[in-house]
N, C-alpha and C positions, 0 to 999 in steps of 0.2 A: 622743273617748274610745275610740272601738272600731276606730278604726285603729291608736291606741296600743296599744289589744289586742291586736290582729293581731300586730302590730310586735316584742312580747315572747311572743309565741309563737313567734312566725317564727326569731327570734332564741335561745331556747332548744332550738328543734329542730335550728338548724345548730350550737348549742354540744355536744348532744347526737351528733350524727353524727361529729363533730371529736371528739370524746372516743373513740367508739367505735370508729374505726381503728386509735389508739395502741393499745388495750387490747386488739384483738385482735392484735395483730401482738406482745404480751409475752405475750397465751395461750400462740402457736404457739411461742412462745420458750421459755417453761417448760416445753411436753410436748415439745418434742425435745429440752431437758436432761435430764427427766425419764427419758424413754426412751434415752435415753445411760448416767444412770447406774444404768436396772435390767439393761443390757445389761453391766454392768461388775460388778456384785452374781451375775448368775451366772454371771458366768464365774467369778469369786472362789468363789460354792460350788461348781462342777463343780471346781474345783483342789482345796479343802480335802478333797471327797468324795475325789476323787482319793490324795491326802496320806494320806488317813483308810485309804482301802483296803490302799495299802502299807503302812502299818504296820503292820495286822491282818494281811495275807497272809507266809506263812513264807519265809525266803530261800531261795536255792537256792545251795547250795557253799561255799567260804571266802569270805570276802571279803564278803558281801554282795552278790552278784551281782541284783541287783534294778536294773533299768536303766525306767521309769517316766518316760515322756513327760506334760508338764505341758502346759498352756494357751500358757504362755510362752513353752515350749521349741519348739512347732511354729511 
């Protein structure tokens, strides 16, 4: 009886370590998505501030002479 103990210990501890691989290797999967897409959120608000500032700031001349580099555009 207490080697069949053993036996389903033994045996829960290696289902345990075999789980725990996969599941770190979808952590590291999630925080470099993660971090992908807070890298992409502000680039989009440094554009919108951008946008935002041109439009408050007054032209210079006819035309519309406001020439404003984007995120995009570099």
């Amino acid at each position: 009886m207490a080697a069949v103990a053993r036996r389903c210990t033994t045996t829960r501890s290696d289902s345990r370590r075999r789980l725990a691989r996969p599941a770190a290797h979808c952590d590291a999967y999630v925080d470099g998505k993660l971090a992908e897409f807070s890298e992409l959120l502000a680039t989009t608000l440094r554009t919108v501030d951008s946008g935002r500032n041109h439009l408050r700031s007054p032209s210079t001349g006819h035309g519309g002479g406001r020439s404003t580099l984007y995120d995009y555009q570099v």
